[in-house]
Structures are given as C-alpha cells and as structure tokens.
C-alpha positions as CSV (number, residue, x, y, z in Angstrom):
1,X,-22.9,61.8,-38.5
2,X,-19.2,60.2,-37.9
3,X,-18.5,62.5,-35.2
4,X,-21.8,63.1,-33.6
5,X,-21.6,62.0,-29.9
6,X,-19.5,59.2,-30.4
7,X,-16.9,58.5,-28.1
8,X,-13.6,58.7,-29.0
9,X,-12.7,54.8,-27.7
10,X,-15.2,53.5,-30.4
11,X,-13.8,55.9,-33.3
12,X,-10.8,54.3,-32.2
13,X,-12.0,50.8,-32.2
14,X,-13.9,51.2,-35.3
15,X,-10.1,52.8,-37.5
16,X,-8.6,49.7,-36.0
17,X,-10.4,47.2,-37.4
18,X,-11.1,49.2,-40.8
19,X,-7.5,49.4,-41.4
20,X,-6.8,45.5,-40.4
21,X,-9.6,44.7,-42.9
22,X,-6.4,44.3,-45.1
23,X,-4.7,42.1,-43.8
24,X,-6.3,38.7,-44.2
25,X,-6.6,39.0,-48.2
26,X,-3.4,40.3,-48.4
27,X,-1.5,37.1,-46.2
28,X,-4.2,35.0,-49.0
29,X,-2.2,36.7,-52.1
30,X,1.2,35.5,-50.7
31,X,-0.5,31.8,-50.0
32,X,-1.5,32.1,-53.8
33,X,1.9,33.3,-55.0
34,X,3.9,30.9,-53.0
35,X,1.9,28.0,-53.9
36,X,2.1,29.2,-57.6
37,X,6.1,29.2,-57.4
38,X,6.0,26.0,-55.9
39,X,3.7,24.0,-58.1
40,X,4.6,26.0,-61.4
41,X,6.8,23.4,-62.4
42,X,3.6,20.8,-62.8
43,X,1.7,20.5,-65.6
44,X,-1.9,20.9,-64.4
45,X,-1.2,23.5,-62.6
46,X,-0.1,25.8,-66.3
47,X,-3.6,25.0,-66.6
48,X,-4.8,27.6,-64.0
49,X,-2.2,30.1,-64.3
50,X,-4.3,32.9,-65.7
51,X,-7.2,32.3,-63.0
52,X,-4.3,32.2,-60.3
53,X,-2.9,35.8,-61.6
54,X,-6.0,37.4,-61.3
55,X,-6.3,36.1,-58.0
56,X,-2.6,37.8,-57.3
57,X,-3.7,41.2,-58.7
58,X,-6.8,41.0,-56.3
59,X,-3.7,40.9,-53.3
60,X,-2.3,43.5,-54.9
61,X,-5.4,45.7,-54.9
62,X,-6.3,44.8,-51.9
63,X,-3.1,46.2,-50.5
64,X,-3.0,49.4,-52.3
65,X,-6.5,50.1,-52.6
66,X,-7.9,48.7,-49.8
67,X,-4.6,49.3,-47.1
68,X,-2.1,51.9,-48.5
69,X,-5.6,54.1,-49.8
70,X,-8.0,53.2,-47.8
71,X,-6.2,53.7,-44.3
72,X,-4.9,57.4,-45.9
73,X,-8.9,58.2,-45.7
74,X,-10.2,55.5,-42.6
75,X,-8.3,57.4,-38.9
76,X,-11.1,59.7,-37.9
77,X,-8.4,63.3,-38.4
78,X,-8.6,62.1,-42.2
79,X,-11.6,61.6,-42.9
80,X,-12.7,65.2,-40.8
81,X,-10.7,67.0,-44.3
82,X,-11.1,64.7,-46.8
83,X,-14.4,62.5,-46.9
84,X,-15.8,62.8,-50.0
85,X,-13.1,64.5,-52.0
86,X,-10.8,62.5,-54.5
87,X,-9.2,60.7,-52.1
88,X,-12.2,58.7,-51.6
89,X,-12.7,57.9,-55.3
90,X,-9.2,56.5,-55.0
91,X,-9.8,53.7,-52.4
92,X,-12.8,53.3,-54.4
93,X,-11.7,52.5,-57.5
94,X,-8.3,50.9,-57.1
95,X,-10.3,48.9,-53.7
96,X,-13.6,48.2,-55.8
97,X,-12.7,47.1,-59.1
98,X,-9.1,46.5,-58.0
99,X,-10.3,43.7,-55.3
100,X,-13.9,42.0,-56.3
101,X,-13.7,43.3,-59.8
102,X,-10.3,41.5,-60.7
103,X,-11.5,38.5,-58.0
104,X,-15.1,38.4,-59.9
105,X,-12.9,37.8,-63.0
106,X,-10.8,34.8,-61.7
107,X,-13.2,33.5,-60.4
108,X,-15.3,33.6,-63.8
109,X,-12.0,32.1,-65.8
110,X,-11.2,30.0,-63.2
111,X,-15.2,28.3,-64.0
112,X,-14.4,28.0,-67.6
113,X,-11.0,26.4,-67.3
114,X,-12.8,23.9,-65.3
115,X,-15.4,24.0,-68.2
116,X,-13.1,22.6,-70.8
117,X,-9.8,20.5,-71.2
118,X,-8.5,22.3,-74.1
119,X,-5.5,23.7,-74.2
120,X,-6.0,28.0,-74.5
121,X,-5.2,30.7,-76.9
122,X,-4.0,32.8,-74.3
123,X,-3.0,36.1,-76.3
124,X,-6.4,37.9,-76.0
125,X,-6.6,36.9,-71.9
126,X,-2.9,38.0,-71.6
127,X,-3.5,41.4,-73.0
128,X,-7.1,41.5,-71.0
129,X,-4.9,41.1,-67.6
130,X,-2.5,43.6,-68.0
131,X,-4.2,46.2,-70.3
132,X,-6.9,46.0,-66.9
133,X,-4.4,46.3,-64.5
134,X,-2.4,49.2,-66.4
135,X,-4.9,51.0,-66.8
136,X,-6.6,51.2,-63.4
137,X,-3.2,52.4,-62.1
138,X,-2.7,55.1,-64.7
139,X,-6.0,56.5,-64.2
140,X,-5.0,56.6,-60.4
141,X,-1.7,58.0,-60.7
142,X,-2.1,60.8,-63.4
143,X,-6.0,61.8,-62.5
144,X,-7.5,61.2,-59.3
145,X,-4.8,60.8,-56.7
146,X,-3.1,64.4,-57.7
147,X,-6.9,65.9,-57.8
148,X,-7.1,63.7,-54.6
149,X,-4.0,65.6,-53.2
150,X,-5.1,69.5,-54.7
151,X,-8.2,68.8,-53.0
152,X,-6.8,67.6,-49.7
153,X,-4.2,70.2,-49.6
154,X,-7.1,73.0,-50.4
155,X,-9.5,71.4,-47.5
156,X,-6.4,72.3,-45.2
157,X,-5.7,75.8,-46.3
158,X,-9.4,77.2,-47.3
159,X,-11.9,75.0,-46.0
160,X,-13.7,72.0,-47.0
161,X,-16.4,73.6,-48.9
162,X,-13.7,75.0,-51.2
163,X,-12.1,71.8,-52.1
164,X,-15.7,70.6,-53.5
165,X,-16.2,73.8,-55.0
166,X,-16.7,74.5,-58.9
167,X,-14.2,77.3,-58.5
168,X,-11.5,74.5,-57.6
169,X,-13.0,71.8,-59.3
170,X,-13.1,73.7,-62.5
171,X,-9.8,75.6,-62.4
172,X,-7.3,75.0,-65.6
173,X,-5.0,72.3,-63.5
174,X,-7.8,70.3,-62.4
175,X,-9.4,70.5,-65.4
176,X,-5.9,69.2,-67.5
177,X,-5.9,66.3,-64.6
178,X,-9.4,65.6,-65.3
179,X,-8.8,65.0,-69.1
180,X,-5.7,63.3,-68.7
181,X,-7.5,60.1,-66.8
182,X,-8.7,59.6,-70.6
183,X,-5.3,58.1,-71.1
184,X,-5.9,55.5,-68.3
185,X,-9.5,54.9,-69.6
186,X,-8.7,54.0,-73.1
187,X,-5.8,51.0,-71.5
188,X,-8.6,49.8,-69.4
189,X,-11.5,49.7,-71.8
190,X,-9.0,47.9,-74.2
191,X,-8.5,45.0,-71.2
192,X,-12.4,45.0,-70.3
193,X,-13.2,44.4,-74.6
194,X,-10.0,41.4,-74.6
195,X,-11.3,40.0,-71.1
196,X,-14.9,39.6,-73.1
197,X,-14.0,38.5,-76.0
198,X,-12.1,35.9,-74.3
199,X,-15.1,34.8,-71.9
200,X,-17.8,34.7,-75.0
201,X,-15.6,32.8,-77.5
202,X,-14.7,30.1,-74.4
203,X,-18.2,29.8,-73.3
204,X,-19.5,29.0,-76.8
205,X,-17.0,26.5,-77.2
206,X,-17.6,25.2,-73.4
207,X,-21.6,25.2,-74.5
208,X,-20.4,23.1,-77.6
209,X,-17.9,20.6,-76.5
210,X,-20.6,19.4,-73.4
C-alpha cells in the first residue's frame, strides 16, 4: 500500500523525516559522552558509569541501526526492492534491541544504582555490556546483512518473489550464513545471562539493605 496513489511530494516528506528521526538521539549520545569525559574525574559520577555506557551504546545503535540501516531501507526506490527481505531484519535488530533494548537496560541499572550506596562488583555487568554489544554486531555482520545483501542483489536481477523464495533462501550459501549467526547468538545470550544475574543479585540486596 506504500505506493498506492500517493503523491510523490508526501513520499518525499514522509523519507525525510524517517531518515532525520536519527538525529536527535544521536546529538543526545555526544551530550552523554561529553559530559562523561568532563565529569569522569569526580567521584560520584564513577558511581554511574555503567548506566551512562549503556546509554552511549543506545547512540551508537541509534546511528547504525536506526540512521546508517534504517535510511538504506526508508527512500521509497529502496524499499520498492527490498521491504521485507534481510535488510529489514537488519534495522530491526541492530535499531530495536540496539536502541530501547540497550536504553531499557540503563535505565534499569541506572534505578538500582540509585537503589543502593554500595560500592559494585562490576565484573559480571562489565562482561554483560560488551558480551551484548559484540554479539548483536556479529550476528549482523556475518548473518543477516550478507543474506541482507544476496537478497537485495537477487530482488534486482530476478525479481522480488525470488529473493523470498525457498529456492534462494535455502540454497548452500544462505544456508552456511544462516548457521553462522549461531556464533553471534552464543556472545549475546552470554551478555543477556551476566546482565541478569547482575540485576537479581543487586535487587535482592537493594530489597534487603531498605
């Protein structure tokens, strides 16, 4: 329904404004990493340095995901070829989890750091951070975004219907880049099991302490 008797001002319009979506998170990361150089030096602000690095990885994603990935699939010419493929699942992932999954997460450690004075054990929220973070790119840069780019090049040459096919979609190549995204999976559940163990032991101990 994209293209159906819309005119092509408001298709205009409308890829304008999808791709600036970007911009105001993005000039918010900066703000956060600035401020974080700045004030690093103080002591209470250590206190909040995990809460504040999630916050910089939501920037992060919010670029790539949401601005390099997202306007690849927003202008209307892209989105005629390659709606729906793995181009999509791209943005989604790396702009989904990447952006209000990593910003859901600050903002649940930043609660519990304001729970509770205690100084942390920071080992298992260290590893949670970057085990997330590595693995979310790896499953994006050795799985979906070549798919992404088999499929778009297929839509080009053979037709859309082809590049959704099970003749593509289960061909020996796709298949291998299917099964490598395991690799990327494995990181990532190892950051999301860390980033829970973290949160239940430092809620019990918020619950106990008040």
């Amino acid at each position: 329904m994209y293209f159906s008797g819309t005119p092509v001002q408001a298709i205009a319009l409308g890829a304008t404004f999808s791709a600036l979506e970007v911009v105001p998170l993005t000039l918010m990361g900066f703000e956060i990493f600035e401020s974080w150089n700045i004030l690093k030096s103080y002591d209470w602000i250590k206190k909040y340095k995990w809460p504040i690095f999630f916050f910089i990885s939501v920037s992060f994603w919010n670029m790539l995901g949401a601005g390099v990935f997202g306007f690849l699939i927003n202008p209307p010419i892209a989105l005629y070829y390659i709606q729906g493929l793995n181009t999509t699942a791209v943005h989604a992932h790396t702009a989904l989890f990447g952006v209000y999954g990593m910003l859901g997460m600050g903002f649940i450690i930043l609660c519990l750091r304001l729970s509770t004075s205690e100084i942390w054990e920071e080992k298992h929220l260290k590893r949670a951070f970057w085990c997330l973070n590595i693995g979310l790119i790896t499953m994006v840069v050795i799985s979906l975004l070549p798919i992404g780019i088999i499929q778009f090049y297929t839509s080009l040459t053979k037709g859309y219907s082809y590049a959704r096919s099970s003749d593509l979609l289960y061909s020996p190549l796709v298949q291998t880049l299917k099964w490598s995204r395991i690799l990327g999976d494995v990181i990532f559940s190892i950051g999301i099991y860390y980033f829970c163990l973290f949160t239940v032991k430092q809620t019990i101990k918020a619950i106990k302490s008040n």
